[in-house]
C-alpha positions in Angstrom: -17.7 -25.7 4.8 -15.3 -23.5 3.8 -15.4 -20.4 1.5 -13.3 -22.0 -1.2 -15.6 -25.1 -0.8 -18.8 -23.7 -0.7 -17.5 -21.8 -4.2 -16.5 -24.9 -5.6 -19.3 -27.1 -5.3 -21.1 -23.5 -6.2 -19.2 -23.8 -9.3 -20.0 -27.4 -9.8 -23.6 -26.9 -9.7 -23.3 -25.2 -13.3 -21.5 -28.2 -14.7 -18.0 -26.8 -14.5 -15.2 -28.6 -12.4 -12.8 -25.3 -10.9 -10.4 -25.0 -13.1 -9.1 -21.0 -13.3 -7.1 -19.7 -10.2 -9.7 -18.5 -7.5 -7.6 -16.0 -5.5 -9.5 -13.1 -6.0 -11.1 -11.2 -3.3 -13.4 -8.6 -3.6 -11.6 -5.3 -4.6 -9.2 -7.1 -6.9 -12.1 -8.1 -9.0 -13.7 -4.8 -8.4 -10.1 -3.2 -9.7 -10.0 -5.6 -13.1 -13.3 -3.4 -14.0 -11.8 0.0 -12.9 -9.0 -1.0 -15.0 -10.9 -1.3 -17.8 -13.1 1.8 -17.4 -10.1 3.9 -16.8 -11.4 7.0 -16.4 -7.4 8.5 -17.9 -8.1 6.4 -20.5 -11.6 7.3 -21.9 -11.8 10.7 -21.0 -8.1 11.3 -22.3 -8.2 9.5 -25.6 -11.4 11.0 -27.2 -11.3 14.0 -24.6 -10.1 15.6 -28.5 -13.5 14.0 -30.0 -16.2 15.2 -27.4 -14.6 18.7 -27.6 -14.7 18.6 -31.7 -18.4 17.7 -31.3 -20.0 19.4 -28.4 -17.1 21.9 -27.2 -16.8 22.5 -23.0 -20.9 21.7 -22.5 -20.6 18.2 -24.0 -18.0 17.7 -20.7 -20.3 19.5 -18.6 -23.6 17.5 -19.6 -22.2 14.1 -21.2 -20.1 12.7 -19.1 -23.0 12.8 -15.9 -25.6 11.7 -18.3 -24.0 8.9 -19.8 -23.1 8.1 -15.9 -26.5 8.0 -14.8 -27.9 5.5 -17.2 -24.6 3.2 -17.5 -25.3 2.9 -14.0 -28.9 1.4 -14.7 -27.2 -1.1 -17.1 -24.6 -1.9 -14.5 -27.0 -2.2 -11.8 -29.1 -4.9 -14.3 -26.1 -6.3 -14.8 -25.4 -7.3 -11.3 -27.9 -8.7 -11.0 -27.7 -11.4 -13.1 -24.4 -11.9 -12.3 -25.2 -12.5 -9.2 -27.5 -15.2 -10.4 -25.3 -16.5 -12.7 -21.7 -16.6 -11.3 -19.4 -17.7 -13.9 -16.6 -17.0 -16.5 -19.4 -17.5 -18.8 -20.9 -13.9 -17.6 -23.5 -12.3 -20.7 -23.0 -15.8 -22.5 -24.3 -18.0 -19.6 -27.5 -15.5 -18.7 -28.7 -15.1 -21.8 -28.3 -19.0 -22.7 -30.1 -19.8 -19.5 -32.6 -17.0 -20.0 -33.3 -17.2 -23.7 -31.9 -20.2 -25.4 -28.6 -21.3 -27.0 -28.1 -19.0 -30.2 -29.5 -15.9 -28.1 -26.2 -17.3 -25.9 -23.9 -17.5 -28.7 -24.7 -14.6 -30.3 -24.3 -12.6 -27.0 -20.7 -14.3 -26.4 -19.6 -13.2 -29.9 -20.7 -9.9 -30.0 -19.1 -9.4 -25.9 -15.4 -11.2 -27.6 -16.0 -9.1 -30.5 -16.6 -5.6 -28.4 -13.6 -6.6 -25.9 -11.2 -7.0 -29.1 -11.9 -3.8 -30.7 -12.1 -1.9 -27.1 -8.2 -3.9 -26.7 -7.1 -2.2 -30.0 -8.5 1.5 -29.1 -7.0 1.2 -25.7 -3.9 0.1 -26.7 -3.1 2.3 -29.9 -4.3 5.4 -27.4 -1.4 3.8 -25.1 0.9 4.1 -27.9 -0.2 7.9 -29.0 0.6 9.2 -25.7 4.0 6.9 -25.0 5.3 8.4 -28.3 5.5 12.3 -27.3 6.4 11.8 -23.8 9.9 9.4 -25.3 10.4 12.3 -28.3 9.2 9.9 -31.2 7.2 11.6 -34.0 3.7 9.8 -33.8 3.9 8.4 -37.4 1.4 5.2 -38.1 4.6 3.4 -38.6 5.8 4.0 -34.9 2.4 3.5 -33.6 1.9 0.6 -34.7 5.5 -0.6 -33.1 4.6 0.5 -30.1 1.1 -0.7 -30.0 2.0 -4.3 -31.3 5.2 -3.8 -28.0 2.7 -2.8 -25.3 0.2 -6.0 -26.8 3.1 -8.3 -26.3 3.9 -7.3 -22.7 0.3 -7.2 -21.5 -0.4 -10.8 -23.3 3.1 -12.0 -21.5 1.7 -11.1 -18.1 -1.5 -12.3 -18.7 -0.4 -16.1 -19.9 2.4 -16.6 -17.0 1.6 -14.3 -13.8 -2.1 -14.5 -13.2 -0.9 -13.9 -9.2 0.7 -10.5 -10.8 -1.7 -9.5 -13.0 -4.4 -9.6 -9.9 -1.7 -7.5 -7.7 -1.4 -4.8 -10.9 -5.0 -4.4 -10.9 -5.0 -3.5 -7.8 -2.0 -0.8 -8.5 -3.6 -0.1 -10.9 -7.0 1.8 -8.9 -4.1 3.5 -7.2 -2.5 4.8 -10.0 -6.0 5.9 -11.8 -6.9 7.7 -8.3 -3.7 9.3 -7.8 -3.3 9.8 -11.4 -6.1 11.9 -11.7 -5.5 13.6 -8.4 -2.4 15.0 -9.7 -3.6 16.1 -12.7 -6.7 17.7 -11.3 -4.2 19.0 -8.9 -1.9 20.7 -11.0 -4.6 22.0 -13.1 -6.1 23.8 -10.4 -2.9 24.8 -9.0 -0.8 26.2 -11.4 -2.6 26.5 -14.8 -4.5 29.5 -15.5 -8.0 28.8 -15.9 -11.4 29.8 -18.1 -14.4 31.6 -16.4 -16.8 29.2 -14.7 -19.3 30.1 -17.8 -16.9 28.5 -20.1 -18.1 25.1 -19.2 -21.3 26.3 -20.3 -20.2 26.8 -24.2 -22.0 24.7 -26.9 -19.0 25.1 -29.6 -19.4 22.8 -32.3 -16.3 22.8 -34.2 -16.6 20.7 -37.0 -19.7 22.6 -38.7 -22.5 19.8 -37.8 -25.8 20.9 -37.4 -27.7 21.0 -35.5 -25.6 21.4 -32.4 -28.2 18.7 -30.6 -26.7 16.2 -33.0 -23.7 16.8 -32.6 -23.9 16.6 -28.8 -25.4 13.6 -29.1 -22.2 12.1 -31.0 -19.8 13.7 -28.6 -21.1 11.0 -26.2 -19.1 8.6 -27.8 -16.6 10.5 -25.3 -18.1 9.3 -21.9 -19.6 6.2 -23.6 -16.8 4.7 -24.4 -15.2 4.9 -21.3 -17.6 2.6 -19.4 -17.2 -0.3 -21.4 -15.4 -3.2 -20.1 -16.8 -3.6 -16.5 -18.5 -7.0 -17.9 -14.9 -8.3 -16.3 -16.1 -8.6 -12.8 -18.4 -10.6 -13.9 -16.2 -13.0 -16.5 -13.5 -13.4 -13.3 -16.4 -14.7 -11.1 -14.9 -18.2 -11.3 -11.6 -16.7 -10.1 -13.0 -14.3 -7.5 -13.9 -16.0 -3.6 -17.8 -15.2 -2.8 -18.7 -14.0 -7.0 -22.5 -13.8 -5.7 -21.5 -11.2 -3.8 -18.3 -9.6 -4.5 -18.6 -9.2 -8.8 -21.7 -7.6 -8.7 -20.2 -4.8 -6.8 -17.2 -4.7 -8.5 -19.6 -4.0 -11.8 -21.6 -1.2 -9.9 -18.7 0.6 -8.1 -16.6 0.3 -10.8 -18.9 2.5 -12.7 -19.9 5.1 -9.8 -16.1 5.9 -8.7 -15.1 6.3 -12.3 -17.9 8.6 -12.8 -17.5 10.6 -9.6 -13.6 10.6 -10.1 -13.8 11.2 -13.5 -15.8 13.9 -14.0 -12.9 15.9 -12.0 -10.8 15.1 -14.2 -12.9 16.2 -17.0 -14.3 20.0 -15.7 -10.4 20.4 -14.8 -9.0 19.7 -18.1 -11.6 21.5 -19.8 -11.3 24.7 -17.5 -7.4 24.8 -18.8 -8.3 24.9 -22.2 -6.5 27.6 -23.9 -7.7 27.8 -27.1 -10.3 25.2 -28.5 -8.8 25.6 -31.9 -4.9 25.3 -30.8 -5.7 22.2 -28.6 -7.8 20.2 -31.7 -5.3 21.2 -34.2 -1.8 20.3 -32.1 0.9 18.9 -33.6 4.3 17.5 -32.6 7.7 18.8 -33.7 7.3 16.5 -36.8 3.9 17.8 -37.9 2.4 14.4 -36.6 -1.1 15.1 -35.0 -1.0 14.8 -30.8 -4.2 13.8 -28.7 -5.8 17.2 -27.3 -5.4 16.1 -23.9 -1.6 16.5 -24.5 -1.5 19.8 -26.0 -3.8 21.8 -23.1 -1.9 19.7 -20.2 1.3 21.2 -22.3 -0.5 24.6 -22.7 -1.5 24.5 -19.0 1.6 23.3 -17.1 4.9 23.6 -19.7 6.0 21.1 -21.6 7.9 19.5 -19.1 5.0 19.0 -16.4 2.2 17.8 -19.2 5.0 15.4 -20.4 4.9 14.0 -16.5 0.7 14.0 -16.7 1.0 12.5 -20.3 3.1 9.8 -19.0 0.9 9.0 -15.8 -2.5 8.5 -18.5 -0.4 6.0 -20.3 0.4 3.8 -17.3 -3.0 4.0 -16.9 -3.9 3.1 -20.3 -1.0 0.2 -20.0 -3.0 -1.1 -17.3 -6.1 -1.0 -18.9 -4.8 -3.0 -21.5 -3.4 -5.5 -19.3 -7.0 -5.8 -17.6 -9.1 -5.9 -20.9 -7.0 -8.8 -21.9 -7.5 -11.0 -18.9 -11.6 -10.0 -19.7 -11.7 -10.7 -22.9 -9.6 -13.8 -22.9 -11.9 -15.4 -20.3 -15.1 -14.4 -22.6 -13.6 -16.4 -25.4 -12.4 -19.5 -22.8 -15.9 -19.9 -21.6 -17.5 -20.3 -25.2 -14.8 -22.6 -26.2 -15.3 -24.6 -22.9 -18.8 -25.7 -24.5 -17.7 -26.1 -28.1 -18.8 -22.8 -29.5 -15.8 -21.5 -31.2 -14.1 -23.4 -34.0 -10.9 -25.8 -33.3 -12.1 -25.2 -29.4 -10.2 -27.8 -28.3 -7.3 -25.8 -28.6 -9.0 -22.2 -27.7 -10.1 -24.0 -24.7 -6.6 -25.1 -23.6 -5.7 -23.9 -19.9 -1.6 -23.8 -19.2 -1.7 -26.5 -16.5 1.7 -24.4 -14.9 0.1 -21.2 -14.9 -4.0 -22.0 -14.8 -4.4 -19.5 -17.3 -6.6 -19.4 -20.3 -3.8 -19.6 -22.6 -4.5 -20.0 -26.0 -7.1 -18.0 -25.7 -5.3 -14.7 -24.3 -2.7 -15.0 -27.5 -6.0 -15.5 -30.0 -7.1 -11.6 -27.8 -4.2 -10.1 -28.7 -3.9 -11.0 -32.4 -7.2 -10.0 -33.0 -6.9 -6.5 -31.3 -4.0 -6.2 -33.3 -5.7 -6.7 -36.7 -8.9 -5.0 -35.5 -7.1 -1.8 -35.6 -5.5 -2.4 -38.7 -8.8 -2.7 -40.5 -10.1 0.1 -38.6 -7.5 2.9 -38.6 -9.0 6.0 -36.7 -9.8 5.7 -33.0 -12.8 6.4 -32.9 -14.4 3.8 -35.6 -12.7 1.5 -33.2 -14.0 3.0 -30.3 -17.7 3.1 -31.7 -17.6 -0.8 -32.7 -16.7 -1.7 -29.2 -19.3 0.3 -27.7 -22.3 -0.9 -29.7 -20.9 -4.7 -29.8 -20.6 -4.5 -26.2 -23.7 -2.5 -25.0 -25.8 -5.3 -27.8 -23.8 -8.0 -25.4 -25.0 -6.4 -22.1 -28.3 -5.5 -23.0 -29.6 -8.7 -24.4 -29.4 -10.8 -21.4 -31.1 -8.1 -19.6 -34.2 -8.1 -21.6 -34.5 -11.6 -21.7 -33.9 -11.3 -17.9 -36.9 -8.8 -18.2 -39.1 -11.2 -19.7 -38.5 -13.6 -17.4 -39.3 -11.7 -14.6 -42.7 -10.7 -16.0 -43.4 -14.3 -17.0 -43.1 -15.2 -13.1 -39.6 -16.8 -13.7 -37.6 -17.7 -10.4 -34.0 -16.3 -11.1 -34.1 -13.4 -9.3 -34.6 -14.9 -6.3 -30.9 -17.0 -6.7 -29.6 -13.3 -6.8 -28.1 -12.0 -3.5 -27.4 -8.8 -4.8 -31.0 -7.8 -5.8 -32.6 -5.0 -7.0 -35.8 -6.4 -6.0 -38.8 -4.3 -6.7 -36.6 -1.8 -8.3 -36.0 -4.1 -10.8 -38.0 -4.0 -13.8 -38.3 -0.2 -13.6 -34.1 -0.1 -13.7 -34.3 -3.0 -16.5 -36.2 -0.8 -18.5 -34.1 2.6 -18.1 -31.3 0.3 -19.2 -32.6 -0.8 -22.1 -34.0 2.5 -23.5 -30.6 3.9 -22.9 -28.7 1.1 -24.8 -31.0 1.1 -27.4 -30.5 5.1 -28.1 -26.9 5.0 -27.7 -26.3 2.1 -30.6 -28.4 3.5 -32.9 -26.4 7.1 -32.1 -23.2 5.8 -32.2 -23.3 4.5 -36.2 -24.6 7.2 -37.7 -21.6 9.3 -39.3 -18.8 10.0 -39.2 -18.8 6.6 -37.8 -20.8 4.5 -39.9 -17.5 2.2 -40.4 -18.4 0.9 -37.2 -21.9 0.6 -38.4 -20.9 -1.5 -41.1 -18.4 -3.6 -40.0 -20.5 -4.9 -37.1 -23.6 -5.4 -39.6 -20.7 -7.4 -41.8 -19.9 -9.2 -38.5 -23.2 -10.6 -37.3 -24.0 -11.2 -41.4 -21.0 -13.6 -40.7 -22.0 -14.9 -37.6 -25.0 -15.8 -38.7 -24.1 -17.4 -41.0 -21.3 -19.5 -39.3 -24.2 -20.5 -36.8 -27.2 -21.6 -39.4 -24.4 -23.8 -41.4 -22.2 -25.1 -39.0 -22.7 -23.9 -35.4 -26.1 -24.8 -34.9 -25.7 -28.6 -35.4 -22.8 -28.9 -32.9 -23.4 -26.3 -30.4 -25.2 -27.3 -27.3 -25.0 -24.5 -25.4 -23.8 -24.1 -21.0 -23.6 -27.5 -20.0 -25.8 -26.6 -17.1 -28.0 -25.0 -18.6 -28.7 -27.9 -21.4 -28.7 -29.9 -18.3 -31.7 -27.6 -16.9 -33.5 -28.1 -20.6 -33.6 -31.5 -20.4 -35.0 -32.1 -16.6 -37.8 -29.1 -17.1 -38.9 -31.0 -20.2 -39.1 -34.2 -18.9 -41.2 -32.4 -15.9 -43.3 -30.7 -18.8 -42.3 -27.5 -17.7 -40.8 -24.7 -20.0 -36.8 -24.7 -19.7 -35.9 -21.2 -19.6 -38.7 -20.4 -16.2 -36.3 -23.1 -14.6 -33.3 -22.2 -12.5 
């Protein structure tokens, strides 16, 4: 049998007939993660934020820290993928592993996390287009460019799913390159701080004590590895997913962490003046990320124009990537009836065999997600906890079922094997401490609006949701043969 056969009638095995384009190979799906990681992106966008908190030792210590254990939640993550290889992704583990709402609550709070980490991605696009094309960053502008570079990213994703698989993979090339030629013409040409200055704890806002502060400058590093959940919701689009999307999730995350913490130590060692670089302006008085004003510092204005310019291509790609992500999230939960009117959020463009109501419902809600926000990093802070909730979930419940002598890791050929529960547990520890970190002021927007979100969730689910909603056709399927065997349904693969 062939390899597109053997995925098919993989596919089939879950219930689901192959509807999405599978033309994937392995690095494109491992470059839709990249994408979203983009290591220009996170570190550039809140580069200002991690500086305000923790000064040149929150770069030093963060970023390698928040590496290390992402890479324990990636690695968890894998797994189950590898178990579970559909579009479905966090949805269709924890539905198989814990029940139905567990399922749908994990699907909502993944969309939910996607949509907010589209609006901060996007809006950071549009802050760094601005300065290098001489427009005063007002929120006027900004929000005319962000709502420009939504439409083009949501046009690419409906009608060239062949393209938008071939721009991902420019798109690692321009994040490697990219970052090459920043570090580059850092270390090159711009005069540089003392090796000890990476070791400064400068707190500039006046929080105390410094620990604390540290501890929110992680937002920094944490931020940026969100979104590598994509290899996982393009496994029905990828050839070989048991295989090939579980190492797109864990390389993703160990070159962006190797690459990026470069980029990072670089821009830091070029920092003039910590006060200058948080305080920049443009010509109009508008505010300008930090990034911009120590690559200006650094190399002239005409050469950190050029290196402004290459982190928003980046950060256009991310975009583009995020979208294709999150619109597959919210396909796969319509699919099985666990949206509203998901008839129509279901509906697949029979030209183009993409998800195409649901990519247009992603961009209108990234769009109003950072309207209701307005600062960067409430947005940034919502996606992070909704997302890390969405990826941690499944693996406790993946926990459990390990300890309870449940069979799915064994349908996992990427394992961790005795490794497992040990790595399981690192991730959750971590996940847990970062949530709870990443509320607390000056970000307990974020805080609230996701506890306003699940109060309406839950809500939606105990009046309406719960009567109708069925869960992964497969796995009701599973359900129903384990009990009529007398055996418990979630132990049953």
């Amino acid at each position: 049998m062939s390899q597109p056969d053997q995925d098919r009638a993989d596919l089939g095995r879950f219930g689901y007939a192959q509807e999405l384009f599978r033309n994937m190979g392995g690095f494109s799906n491992f470059a839709v993660s990249f994408s979203i990681i983009s290591i220009l992106t996170g570190a550039s966008t809140l580069f200002g934020y991690g500086l305000e908190m923790g000064g040149p030792l929150e770069m030093t210590l963060g970023w390698p820290l928040a590496t290390v254990f992402t890479l324990a939640v990636a690695a968890s993550m894998a797994e189950l993928c590898s178990a579970y290889p559909t579009a479905g992704a966090m949805y269709h583990w924890a539905a198989d592993l814990g029940g139905t709402g567990w399922g749908w609550l994990v699907a909502w709070l993944n969309i939910l996390g996607l949509i907010a980490t589209q609006a901060g991605i996007n809006y950071s696009c549009a802050q760094f287009v601005l300065p290098f094309l001489n427009i005063s960053s007002s929120q006027a502008h900004l929000l005319w460019m962000f709502g420009f570079i939504l439409l083009t990213q949501g046009a690419l994703n409906h009608y060239g799913v062949r393209l938008v698989a071939i721009l991902n993979d420019v798109s690692v090339t321009v994040h490697i390159v990219g970052v090459l030629l920043v570090v580059v013409a850092l270390v090159w040409f711009a005069p540089k701080q003392p090796a000890a200055f990476l070791l400064a704890g400068v707190n500039s806002n006046g929080r105390a004590p410094y620990w604390w502060a540290f501890l929110l400058g992680l937002l920094q590093a944490q931020w940026t590895y969100t979104g590598f959940d994509a290899s996982a919701h393009l496994a029905e689009e990828t050839q070989d997913p048991r295989r090939r999307a579980p190492w797109g999730i864990v390389l993703a995350v160990g070159i962006s962490g190797v690459v990026g913490y470069f980029l990072i130590l670089a821009v830091t060692l070029a920092i003039r003046s910590i006060p200058a670089a948080l305080a920049a302006k443009d010509a109009q008085g508008e505010a300008i990320p930090a990034v911009i004003a120590i690559l200006d510092g650094a190399l002239g204005a005409r050469m950190g124009n050029a290196m402004a310019a290459l982190a928003s291509m980046a950060m256009w790609f991310c975009g583009l990537a995020c979208i294709a992500s999150a619109s597959r999230a919210l396909y796969s939960l319509a699919r099985d009836n666990g949206t509203p009117l998901a008839p129509a959020v279901r509906w697949v463009s029979p030209r183009h065999g993409t998800p195409a109501s649901a990519i247009w419902l992603i961009v209108a809600a990234s769009f109003g997600a950072m309207i209701w926000a307005g600062a960067i990093p409430i947005v940034t802070s919502l996606s992070v906890v909704a997302l890390y909730l969405a990826y941690t979930i499944p693996v406790v419940l993946g926990w459990r079922a390990r300890r309870a002598g449940s069979p799915w890791p064994g349908q996992a050929v990427w394992s961790l094997g005795r490794y497992g529960p040990a790595v399981n547990l690192a991730a959750i520890g971590y996940a847990a401490f970062i949530c709870v970190v990443l509320i607390m002021p000056p970000n307990e927007l974020a805080g609230k609006t996701l506890a306003g979100l699940l109060a309406a969730l839950g809500l939606l689910y105990f009046v309406e949701v719960r009567k109708k909603f069925q869960g992964p056709a497969w796995s009701l399927r599973r359900q129903d043969s384990a009990c009529a065997a007398g055996e418990r349904w979630d132990s049953v693969l």
